[in-house]
BAMARKOL-550697 format. One record per residue: residue number from 1; z, x, y of N, C-alpha, C in turn; chain. Coordinates in pm, whole numbers, plus 50000, padded with zeros to 5 digits. Each point is the difference from the previous one (the first is absolute). Layout:
N
<torgu seq="NUM" n_zz="Z" n_xx="X" n_yy="Y" ca_zz="Z" ca_xx="X" ca_yy="Y" c_zz="Z" c_xx="X" c_yy="Y" mol="A"/>
...
***
This chain:
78
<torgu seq="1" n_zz="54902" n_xx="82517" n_yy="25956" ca_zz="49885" ca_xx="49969" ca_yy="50081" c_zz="49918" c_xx="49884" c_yy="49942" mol="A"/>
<torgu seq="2" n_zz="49988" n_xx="49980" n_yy="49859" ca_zz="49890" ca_xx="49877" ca_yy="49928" c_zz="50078" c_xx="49881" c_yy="50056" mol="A"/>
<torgu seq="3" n_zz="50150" n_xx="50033" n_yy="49989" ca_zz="50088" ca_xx="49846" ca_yy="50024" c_zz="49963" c_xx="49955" c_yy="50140" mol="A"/>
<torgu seq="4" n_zz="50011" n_xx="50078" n_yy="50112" ca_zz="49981" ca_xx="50024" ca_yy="50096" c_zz="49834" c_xx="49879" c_yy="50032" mol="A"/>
<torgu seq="5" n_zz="49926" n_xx="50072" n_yy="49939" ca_zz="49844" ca_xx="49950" ca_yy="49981" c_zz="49987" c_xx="49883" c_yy="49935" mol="A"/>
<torgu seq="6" n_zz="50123" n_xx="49918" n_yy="49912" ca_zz="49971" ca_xx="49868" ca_yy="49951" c_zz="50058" c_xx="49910" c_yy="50125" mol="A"/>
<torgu seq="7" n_zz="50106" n_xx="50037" n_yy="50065" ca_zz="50063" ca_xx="49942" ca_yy="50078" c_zz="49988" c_xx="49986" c_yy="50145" mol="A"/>
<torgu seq="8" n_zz="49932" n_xx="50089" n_yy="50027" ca_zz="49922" ca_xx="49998" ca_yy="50142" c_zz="49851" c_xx="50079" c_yy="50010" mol="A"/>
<torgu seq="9" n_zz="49924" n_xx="49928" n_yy="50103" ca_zz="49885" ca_xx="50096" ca_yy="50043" c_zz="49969" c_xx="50125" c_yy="50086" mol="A"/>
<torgu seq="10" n_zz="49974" n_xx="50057" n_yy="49955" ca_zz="49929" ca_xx="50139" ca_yy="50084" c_zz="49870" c_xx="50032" c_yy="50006" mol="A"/>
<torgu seq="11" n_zz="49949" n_xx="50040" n_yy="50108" ca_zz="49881" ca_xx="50070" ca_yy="50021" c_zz="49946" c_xx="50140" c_yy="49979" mol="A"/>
<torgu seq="12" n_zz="50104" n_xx="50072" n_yy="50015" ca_zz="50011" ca_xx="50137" ca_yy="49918" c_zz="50171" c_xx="50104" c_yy="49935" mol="A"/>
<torgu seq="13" n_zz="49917" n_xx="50061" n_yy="49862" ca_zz="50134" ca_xx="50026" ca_yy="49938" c_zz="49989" c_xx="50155" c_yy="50016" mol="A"/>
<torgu seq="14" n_zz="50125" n_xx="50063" n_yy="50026" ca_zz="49946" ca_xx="50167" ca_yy="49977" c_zz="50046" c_xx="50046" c_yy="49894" mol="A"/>
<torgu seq="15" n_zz="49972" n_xx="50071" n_yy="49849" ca_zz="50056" ca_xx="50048" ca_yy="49899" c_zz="50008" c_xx="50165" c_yy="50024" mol="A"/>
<torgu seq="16" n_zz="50093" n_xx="50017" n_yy="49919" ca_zz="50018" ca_xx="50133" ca_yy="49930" c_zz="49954" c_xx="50033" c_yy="49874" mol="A"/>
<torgu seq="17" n_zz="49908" n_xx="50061" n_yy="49981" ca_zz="50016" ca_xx="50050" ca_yy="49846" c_zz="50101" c_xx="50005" c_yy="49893" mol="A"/>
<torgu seq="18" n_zz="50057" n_xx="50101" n_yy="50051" ca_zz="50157" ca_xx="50047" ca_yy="49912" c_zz="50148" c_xx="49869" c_yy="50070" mol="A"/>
<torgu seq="19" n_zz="49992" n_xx="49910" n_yy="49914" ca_zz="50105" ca_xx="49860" ca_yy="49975" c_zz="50102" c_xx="50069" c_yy="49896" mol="A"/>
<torgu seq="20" n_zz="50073" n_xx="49930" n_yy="50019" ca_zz="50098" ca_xx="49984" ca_yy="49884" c_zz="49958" c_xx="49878" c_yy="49912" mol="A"/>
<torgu seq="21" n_zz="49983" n_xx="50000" n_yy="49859" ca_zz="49971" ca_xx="49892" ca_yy="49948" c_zz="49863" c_xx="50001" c_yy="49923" mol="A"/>
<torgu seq="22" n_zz="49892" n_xx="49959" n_yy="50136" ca_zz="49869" ca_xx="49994" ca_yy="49980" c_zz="49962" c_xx="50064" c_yy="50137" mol="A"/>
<torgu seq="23" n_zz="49880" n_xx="50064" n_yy="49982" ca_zz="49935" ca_xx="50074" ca_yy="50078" c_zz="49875" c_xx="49930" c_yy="50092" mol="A"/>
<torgu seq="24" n_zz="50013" n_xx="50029" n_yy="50076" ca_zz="49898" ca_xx="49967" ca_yy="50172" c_zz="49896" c_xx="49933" c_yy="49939" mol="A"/>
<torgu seq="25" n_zz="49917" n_xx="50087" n_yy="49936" ca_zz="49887" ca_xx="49935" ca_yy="49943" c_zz="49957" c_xx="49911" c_yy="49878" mol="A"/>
<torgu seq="26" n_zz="50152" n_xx="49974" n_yy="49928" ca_zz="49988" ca_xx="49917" ca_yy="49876" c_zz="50055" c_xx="49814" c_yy="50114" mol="A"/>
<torgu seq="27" n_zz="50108" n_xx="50057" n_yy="50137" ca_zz="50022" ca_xx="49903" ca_yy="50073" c_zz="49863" c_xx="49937" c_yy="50115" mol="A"/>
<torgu seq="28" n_zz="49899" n_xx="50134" n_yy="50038" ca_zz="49905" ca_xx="49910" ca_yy="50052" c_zz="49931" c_xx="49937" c_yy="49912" mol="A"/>
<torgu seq="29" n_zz="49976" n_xx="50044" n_yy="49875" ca_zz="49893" ca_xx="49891" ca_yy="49905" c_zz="50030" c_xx="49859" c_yy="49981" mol="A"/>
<torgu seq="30" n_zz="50173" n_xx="49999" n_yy="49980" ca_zz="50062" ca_xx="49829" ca_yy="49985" c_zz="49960" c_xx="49907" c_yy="50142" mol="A"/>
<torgu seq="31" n_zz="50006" n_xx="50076" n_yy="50111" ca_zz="49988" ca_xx="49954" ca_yy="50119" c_zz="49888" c_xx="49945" c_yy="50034" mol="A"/>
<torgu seq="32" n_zz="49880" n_xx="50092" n_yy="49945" ca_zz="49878" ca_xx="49999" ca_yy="50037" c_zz="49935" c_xx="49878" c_yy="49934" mol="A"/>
<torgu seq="33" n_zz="50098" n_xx="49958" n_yy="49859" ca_zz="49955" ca_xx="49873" ca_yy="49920" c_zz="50078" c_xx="49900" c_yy="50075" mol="A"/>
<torgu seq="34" n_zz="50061" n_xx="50017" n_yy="50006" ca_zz="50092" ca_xx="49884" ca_yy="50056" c_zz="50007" c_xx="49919" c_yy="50169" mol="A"/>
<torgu seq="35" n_zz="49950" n_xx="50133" n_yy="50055" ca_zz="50035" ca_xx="49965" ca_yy="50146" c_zz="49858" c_xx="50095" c_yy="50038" mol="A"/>
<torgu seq="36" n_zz="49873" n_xx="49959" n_yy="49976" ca_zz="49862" ca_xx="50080" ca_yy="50034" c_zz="50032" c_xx="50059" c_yy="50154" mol="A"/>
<torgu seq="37" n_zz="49993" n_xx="49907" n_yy="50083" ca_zz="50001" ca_xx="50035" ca_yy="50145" c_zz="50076" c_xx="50086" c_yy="50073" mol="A"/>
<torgu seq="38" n_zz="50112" n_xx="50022" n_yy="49910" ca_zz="50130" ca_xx="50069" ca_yy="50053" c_zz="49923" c_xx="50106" c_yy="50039" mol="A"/>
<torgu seq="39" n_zz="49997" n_xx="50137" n_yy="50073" ca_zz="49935" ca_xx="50114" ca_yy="50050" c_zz="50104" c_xx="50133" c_yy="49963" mol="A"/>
<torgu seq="40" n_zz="49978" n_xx="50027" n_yy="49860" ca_zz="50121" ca_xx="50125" ca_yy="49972" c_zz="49936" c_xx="50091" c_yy="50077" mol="A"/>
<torgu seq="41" n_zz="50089" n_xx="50084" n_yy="50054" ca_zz="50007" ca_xx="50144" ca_yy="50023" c_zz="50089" c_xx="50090" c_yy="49936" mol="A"/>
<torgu seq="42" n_zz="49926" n_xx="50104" n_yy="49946" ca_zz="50059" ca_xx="50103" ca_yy="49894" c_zz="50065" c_xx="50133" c_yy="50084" mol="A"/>
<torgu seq="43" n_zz="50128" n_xx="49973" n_yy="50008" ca_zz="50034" ca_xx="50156" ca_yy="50057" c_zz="50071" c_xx="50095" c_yy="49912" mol="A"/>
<torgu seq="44" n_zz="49980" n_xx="50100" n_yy="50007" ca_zz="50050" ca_xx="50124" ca_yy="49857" c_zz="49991" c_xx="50156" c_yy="50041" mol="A"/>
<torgu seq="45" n_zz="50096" n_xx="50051" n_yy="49913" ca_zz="49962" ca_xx="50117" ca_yy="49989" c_zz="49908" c_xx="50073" c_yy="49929" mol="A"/>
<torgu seq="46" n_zz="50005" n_xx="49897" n_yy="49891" ca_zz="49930" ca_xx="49951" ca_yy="49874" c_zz="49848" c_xx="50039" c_yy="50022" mol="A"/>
<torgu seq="47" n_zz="49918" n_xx="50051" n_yy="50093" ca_zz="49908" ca_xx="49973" ca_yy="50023" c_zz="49868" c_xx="50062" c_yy="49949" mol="A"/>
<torgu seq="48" n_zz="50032" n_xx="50019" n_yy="49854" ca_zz="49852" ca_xx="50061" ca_yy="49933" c_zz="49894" c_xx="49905" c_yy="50018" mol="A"/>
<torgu seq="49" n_zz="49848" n_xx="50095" n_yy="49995" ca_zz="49910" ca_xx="49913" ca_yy="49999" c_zz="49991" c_xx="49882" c_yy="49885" mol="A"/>
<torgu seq="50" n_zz="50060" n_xx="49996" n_yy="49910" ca_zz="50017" ca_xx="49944" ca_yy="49898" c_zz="50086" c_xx="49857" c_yy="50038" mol="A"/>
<torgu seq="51" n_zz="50083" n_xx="50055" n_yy="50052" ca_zz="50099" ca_xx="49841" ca_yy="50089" c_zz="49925" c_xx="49955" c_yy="50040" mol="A"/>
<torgu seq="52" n_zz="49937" n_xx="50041" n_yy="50126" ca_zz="49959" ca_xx="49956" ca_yy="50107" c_zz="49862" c_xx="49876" c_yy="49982" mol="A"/>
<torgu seq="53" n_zz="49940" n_xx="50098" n_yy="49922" ca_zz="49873" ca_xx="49913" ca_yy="49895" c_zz="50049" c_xx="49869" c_yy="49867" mol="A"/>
<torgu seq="54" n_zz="50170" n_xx="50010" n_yy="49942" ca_zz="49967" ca_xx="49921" ca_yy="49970" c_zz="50115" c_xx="49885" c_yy="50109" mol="A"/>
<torgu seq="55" n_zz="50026" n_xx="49980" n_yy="50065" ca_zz="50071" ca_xx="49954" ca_yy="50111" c_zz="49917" c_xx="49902" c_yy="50048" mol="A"/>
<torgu seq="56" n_zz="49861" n_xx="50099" n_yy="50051" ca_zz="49876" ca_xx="49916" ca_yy="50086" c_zz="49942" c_xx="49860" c_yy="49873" mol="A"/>
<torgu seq="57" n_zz="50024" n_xx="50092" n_yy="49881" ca_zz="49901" ca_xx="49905" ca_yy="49886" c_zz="50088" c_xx="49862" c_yy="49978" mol="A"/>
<torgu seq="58" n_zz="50139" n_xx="50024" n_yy="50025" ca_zz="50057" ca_xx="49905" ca_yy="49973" c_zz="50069" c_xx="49933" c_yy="50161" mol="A"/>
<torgu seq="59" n_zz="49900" n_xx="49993" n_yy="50058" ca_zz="49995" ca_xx="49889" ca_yy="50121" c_zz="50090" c_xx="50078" c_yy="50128" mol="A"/>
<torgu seq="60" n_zz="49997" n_xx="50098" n_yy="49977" ca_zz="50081" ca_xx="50027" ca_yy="50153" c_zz="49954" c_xx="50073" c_yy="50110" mol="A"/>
<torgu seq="61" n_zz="50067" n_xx="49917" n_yy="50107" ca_zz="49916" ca_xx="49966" ca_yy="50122" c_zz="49979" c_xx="50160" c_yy="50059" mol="A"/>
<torgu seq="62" n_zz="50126" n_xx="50073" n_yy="49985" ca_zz="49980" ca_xx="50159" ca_yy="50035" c_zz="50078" c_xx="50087" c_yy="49912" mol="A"/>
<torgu seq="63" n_zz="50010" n_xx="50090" n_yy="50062" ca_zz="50090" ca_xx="50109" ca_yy="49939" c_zz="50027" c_xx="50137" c_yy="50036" mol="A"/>
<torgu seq="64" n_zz="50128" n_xx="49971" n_yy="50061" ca_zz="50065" ca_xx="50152" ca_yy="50113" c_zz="50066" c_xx="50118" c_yy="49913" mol="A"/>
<torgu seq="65" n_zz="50002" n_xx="50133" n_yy="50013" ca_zz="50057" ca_xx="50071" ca_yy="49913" c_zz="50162" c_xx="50033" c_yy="50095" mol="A"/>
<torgu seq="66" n_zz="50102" n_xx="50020" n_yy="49939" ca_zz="50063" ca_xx="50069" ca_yy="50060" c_zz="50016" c_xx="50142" c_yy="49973" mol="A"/>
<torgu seq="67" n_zz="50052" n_xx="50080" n_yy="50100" ca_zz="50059" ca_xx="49932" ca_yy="50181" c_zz="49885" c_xx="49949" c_yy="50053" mol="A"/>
<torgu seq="68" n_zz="50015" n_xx="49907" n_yy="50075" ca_zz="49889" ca_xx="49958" ca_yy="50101" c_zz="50003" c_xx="50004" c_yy="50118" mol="A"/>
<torgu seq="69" n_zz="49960" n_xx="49970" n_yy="50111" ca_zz="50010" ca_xx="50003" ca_yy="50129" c_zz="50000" c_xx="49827" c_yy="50043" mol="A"/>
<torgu seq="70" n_zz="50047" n_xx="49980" n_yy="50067" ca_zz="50034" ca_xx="49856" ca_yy="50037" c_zz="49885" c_xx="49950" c_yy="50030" mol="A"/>
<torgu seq="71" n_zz="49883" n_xx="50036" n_yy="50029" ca_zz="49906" ca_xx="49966" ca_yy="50034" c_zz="49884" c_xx="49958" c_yy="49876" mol="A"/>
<torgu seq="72" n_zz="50042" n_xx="50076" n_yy="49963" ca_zz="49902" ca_xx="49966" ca_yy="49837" c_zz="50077" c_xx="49877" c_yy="49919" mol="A"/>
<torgu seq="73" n_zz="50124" n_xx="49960" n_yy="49992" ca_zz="49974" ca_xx="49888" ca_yy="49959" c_zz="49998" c_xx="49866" c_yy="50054" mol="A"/>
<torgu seq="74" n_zz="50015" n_xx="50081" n_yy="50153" ca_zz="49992" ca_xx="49824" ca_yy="50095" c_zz="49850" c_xx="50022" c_yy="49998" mol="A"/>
<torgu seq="75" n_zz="49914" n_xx="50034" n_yy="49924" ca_zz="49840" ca_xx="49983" ca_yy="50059" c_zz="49962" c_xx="49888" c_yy="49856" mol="A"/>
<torgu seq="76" n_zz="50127" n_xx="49990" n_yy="49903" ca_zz="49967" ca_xx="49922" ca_yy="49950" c_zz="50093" c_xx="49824" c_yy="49961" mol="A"/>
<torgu seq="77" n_zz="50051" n_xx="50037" n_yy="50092" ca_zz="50082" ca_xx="49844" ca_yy="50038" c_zz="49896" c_xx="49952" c_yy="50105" mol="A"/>
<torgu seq="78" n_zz="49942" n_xx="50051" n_yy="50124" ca_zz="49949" ca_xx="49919" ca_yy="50072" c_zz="49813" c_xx="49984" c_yy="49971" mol="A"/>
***
């Protein structure tokens, strides 16, 4: 996804918490330096208040828990 983000633009990214590698929120922080405007949205199962709070602190635009209902996270694409 970062390669993705050097090589083309987007307006919004959706992460996962649980990555292989590096995790959702160590990937929105690079983003958030690199590409401010981008609009992460955090979707997870992941969803302690503890995520969720530090997710928001580190620039992201929302954050859906799963399961979700289709509706909750198109309320934050549009």
């Amino acid at each position: 996804g970062l390669e993705m983000l050097q090589k083309n633009t987007f307006d919004i990214c959706i992460l996962d918490i649980g990555m292989p590698g590096m995790d959702g929120l160590q990937v929105l922080e690079i983003i958030k330096e690199r590409h401010p405007d981008v609009k992460v949205v955090m979707l997870s199962a992941r969803s302690t208040k503890g995520n969720v709070m530090k997710a928001l602190q580190l620039g992201a635009y929302g954050f859906v828990a799963k399961p979700f209902a289709e509706g909750s996270l198109r309320e934050h694409l549009y």
